[in-house]
MARMAR-110877 format. One record per atom (N, C-alpha, C): residue in one letter; atom name; x, y, z. Coordinates in steps of 0.1 Angstrom, whole numbers, plus 5000, padded with zeros to 4 digits. Example, Ala and Ser with C-alpha at 12.3 -4.5 7.8 and 13.67 -1.06 7.14 Angstrom:
% residues 2
+------+------+------+------+------+
! rest ! atom !    X !    Y !    Z !
+------+------+------+------+------+
!    A !    N ! 5132 ! 4943 ! 5078 !
!    A !   CA ! 5123 ! 4955 ! 5078 !
!    A !    C ! 5132 ! 4967 ! 5078 !
!    S !    N ! 5128 ! 4978 ! 5071 !
!    S !   CA ! 5137 ! 4989 ! 5071 !
!    S !    C ! 5129 ! 5000 ! 5079 !
+------+------+------+------+------+
//
This chain:
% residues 75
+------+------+------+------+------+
! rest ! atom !    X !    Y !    Z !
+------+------+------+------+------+
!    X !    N ! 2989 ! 1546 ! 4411 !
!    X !   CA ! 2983 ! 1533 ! 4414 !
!    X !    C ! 2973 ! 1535 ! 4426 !
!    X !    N ! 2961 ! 1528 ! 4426 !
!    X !   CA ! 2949 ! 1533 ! 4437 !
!    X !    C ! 2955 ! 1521 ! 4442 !
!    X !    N ! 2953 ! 1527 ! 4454 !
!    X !   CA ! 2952 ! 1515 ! 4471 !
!    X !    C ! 2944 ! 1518 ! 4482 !
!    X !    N ! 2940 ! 1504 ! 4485 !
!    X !   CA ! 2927 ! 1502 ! 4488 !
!    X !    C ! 2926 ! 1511 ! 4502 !
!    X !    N ! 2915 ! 1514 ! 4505 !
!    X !   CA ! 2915 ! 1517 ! 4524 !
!    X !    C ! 2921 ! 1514 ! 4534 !
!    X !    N ! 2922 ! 1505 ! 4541 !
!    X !   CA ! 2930 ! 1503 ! 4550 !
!    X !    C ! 2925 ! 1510 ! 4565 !
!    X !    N ! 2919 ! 1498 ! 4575 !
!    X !   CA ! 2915 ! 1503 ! 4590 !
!    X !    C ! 2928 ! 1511 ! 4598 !
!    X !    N ! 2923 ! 1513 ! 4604 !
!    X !   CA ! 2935 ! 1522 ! 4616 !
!    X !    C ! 2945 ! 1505 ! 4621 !
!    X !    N ! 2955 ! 1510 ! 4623 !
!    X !   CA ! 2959 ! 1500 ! 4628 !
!    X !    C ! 2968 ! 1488 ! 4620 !
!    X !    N ! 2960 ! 1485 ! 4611 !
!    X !   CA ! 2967 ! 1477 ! 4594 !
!    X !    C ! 2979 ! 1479 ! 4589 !
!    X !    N ! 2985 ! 1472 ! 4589 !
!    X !   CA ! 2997 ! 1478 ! 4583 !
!    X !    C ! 3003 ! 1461 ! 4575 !
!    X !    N ! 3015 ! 1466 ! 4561 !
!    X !   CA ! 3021 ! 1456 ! 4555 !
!    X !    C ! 3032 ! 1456 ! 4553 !
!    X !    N ! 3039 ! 1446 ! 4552 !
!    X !   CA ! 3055 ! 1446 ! 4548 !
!    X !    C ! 3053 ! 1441 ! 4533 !
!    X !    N ! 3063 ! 1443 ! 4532 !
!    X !   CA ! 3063 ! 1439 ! 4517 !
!    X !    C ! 3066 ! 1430 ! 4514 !
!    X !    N ! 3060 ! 1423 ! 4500 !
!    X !   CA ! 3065 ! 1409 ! 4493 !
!    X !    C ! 3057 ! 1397 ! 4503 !
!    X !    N ! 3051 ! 1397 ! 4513 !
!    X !   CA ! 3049 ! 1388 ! 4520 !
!    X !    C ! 3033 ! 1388 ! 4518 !
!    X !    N ! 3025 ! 1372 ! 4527 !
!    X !   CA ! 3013 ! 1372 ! 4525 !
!    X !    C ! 3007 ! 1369 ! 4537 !
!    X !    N ! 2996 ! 1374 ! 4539 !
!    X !   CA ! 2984 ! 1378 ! 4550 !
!    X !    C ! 2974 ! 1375 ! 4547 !
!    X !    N ! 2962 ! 1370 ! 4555 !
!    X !   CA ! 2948 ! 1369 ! 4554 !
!    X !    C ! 2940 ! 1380 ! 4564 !
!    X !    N ! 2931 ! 1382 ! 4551 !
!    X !   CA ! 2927 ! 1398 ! 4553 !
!    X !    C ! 2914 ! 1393 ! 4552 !
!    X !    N ! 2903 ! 1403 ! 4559 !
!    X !   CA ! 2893 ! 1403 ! 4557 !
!    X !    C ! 2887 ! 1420 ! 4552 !
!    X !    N ! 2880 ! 1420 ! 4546 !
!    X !   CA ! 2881 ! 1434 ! 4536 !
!    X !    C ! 2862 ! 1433 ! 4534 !
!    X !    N ! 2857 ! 1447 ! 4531 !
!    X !   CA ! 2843 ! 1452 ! 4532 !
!    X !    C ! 2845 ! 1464 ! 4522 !
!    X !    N ! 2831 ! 1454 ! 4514 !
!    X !   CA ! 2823 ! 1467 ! 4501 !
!    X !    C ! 2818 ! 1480 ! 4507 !
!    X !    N ! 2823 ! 1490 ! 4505 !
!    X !   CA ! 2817 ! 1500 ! 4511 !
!    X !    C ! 2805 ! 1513 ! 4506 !
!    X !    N ! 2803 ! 1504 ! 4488 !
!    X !   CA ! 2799 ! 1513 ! 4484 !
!    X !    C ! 2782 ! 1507 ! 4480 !
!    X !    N ! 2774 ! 1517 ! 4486 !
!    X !   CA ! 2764 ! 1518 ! 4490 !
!    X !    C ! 2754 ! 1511 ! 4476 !
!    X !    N ! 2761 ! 1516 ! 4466 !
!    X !   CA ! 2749 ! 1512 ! 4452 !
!    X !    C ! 2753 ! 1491 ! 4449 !
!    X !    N ! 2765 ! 1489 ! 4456 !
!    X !   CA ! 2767 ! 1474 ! 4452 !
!    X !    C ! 2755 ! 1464 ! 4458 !
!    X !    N ! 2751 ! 1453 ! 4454 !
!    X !   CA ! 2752 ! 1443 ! 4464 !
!    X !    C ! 2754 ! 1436 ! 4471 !
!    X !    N ! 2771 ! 1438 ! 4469 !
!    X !   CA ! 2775 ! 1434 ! 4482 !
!    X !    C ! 2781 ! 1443 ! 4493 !
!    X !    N ! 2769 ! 1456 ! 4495 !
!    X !   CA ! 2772 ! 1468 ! 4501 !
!    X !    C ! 2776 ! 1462 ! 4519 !
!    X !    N ! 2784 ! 1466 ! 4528 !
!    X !   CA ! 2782 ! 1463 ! 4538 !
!    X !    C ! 2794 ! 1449 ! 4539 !
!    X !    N ! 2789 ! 1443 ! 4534 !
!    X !   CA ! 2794 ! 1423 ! 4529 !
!    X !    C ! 2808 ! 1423 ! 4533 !
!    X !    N ! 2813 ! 1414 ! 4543 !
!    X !   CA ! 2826 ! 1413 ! 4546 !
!    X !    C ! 2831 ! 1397 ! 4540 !
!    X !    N ! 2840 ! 1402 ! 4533 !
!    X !   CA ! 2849 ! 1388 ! 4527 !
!    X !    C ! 2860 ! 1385 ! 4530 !
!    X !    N ! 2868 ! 1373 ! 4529 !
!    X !   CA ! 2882 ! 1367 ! 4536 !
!    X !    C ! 2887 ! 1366 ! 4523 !
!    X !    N ! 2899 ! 1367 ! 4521 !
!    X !   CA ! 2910 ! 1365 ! 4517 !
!    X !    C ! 2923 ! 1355 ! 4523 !
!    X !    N ! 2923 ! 1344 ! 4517 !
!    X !   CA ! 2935 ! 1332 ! 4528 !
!    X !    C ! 2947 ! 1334 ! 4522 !
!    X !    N ! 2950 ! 1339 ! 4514 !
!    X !   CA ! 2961 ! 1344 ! 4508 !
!    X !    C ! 2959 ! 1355 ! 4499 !
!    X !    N ! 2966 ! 1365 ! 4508 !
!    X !   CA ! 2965 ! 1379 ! 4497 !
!    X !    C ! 2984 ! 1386 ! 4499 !
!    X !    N ! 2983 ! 1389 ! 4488 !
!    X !   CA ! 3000 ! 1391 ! 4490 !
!    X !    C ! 3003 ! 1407 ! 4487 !
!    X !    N ! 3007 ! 1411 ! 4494 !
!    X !   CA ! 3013 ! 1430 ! 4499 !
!    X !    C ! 3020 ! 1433 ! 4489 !
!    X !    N ! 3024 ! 1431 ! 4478 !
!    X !   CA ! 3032 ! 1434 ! 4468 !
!    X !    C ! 3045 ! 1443 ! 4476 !
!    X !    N ! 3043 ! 1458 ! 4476 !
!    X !   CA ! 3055 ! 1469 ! 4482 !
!    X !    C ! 3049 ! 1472 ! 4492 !
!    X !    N ! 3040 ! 1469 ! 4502 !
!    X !   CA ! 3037 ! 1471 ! 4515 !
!    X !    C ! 3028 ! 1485 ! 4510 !
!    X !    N ! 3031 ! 1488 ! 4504 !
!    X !   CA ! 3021 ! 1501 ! 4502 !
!    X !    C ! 3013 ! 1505 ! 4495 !
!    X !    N ! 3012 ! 1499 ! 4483 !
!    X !   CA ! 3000 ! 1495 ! 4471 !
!    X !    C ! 2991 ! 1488 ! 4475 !
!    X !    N ! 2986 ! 1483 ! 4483 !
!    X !   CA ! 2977 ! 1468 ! 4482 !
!    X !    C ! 2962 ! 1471 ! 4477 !
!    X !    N ! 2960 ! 1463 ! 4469 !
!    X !   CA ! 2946 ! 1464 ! 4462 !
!    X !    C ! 2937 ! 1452 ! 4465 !
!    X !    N ! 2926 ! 1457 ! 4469 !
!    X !   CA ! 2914 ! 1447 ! 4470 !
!    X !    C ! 2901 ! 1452 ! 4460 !
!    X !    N ! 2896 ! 1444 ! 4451 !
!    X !   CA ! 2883 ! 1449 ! 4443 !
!    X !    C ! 2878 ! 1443 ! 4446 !
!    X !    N ! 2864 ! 1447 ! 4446 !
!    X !   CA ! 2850 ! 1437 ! 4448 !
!    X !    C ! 2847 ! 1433 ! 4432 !
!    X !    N ! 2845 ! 1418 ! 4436 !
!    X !   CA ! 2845 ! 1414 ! 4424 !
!    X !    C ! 2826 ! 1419 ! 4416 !
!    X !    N ! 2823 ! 1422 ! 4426 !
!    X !   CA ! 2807 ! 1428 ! 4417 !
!    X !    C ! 2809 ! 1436 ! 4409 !
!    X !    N ! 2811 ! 1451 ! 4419 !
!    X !   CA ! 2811 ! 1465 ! 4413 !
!    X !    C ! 2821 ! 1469 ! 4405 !
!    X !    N ! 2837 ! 1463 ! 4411 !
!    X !   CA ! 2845 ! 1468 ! 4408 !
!    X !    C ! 2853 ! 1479 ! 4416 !
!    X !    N ! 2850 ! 1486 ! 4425 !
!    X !   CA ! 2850 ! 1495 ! 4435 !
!    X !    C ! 2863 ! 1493 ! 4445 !
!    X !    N ! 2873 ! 1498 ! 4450 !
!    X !   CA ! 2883 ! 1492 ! 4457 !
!    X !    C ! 2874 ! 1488 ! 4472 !
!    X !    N ! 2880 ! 1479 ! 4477 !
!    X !   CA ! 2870 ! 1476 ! 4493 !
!    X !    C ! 2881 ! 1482 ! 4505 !
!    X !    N ! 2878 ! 1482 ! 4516 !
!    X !   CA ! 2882 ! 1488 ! 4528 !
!    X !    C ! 2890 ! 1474 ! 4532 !
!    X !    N ! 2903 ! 1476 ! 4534 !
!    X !   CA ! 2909 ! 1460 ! 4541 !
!    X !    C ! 2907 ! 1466 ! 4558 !
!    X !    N ! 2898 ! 1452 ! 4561 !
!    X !   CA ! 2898 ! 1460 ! 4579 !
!    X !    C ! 2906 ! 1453 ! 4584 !
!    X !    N ! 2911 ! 1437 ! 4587 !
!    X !   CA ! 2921 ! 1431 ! 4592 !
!    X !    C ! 2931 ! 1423 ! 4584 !
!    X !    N ! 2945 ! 1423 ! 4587 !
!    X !   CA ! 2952 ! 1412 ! 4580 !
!    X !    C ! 2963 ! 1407 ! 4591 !
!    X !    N ! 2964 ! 1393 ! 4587 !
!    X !   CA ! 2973 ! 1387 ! 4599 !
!    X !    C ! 2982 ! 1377 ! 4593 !
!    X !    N ! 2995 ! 1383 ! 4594 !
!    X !   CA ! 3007 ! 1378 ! 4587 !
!    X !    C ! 3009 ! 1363 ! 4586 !
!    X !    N ! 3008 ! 1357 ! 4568 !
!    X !   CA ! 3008 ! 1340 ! 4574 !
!    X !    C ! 3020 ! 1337 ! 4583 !
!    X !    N ! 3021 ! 1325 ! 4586 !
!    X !   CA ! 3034 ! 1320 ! 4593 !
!    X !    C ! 3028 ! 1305 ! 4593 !
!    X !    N ! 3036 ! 1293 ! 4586 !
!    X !   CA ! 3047 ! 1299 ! 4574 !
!    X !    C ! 3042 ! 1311 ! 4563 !
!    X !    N ! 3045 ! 1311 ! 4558 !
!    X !   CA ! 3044 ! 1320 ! 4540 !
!    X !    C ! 3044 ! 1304 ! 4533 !
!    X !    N ! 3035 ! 1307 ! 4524 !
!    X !   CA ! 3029 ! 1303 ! 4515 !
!    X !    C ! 3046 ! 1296 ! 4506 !
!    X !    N ! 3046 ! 1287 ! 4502 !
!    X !   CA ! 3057 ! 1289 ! 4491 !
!    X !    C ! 3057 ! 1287 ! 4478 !
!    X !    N ! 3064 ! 1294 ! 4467 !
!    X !   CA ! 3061 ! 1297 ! 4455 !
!    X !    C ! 3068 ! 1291 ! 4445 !
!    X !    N ! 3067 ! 1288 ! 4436 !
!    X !   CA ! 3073 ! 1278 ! 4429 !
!    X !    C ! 3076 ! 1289 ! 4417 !
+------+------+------+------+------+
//
């Protein structure tokens, strides 16, 4: 399973959700450079996490994420 980049520092627990802000890094997109938010993005096993750009398709670099509090709840 591909997982995405990930800055120094980033890290996830699992099952839980964070707002991340994440960057296209690949030079032939659009949205090359382009930093996007995420208000709810959820870590699945802390160790998989996937971010695509929705242009290219390309996985993106997550540079920050910050644990919600509360958590979202799920029905």
């Amino acid at each position: 399973m591909p997982t995405s980049p990930v800055a120094d520092g980033v890290t996830f627990q699992p099952n839980l959700y964070y707002a991340t802000t994440q960057r296209d890094n690949n030079p032939d997109c659009d949205n090359y450079n382009k930093v996007f938010e995420a208000a709810e993005f959820y870590s699945n096993d802390g160790v998989h996490v996937v971010i695509y750009c929705g242009r290219c398709g390309q996985l993106m670099e997550i540079l920050t994420a910050a644990l919600l509090d509360p958590q979202p709840e799920v029905m």
